[in-house]
C-alpha positions in Angstrom: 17.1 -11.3 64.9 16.8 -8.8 62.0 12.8 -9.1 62.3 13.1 -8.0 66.1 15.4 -4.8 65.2 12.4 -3.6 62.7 9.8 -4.2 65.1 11.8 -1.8 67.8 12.4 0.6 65.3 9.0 0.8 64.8 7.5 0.8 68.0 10.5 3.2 69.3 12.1 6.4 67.7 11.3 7.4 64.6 14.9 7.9 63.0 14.9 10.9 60.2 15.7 10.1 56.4 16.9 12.2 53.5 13.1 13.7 53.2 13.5 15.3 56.5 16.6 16.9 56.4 15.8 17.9 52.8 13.0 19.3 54.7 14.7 21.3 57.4 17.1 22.4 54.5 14.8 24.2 52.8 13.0 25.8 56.0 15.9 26.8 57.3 16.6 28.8 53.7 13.4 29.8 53.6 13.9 31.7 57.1 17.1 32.8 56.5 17.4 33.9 52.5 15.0 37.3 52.6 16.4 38.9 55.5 19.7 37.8 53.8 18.4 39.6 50.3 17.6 42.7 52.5 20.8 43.4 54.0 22.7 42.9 50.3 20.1 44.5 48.5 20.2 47.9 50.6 24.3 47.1 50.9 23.9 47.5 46.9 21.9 50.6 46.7 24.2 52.5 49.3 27.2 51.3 47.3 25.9 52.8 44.0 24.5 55.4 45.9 28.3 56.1 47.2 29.6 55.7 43.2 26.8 57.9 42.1 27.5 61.0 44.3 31.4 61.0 44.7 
């Protein structure tokens, strides 16, 4: 019984592990984080831009 449940797993859909959502994880942040650092990094300089001036 067990040995038939491995054999469809094989032949059928591969399920995902830990690897691959480790994986997508760390694409997703790699897309996301530098136009992330942008927009905080020029929030920054207009804010001591703002404290500099006035």
């Amino acid at each position: 019984m067990q040995e038939s449940k491995n054999q469809e797993a094989k032949q059928g859909e591969l399920k995902p592990d830990w690897k691959d959502f480790v994986a997508l994880v760390m694409a997703a942040y790699s897309i996301l984080l530098p136009p992330l650092l942008l927009i905080f990094g020029a929030a920054a300089l207009v804010l001591l831009l703002f404290y500099l001036v006035f």
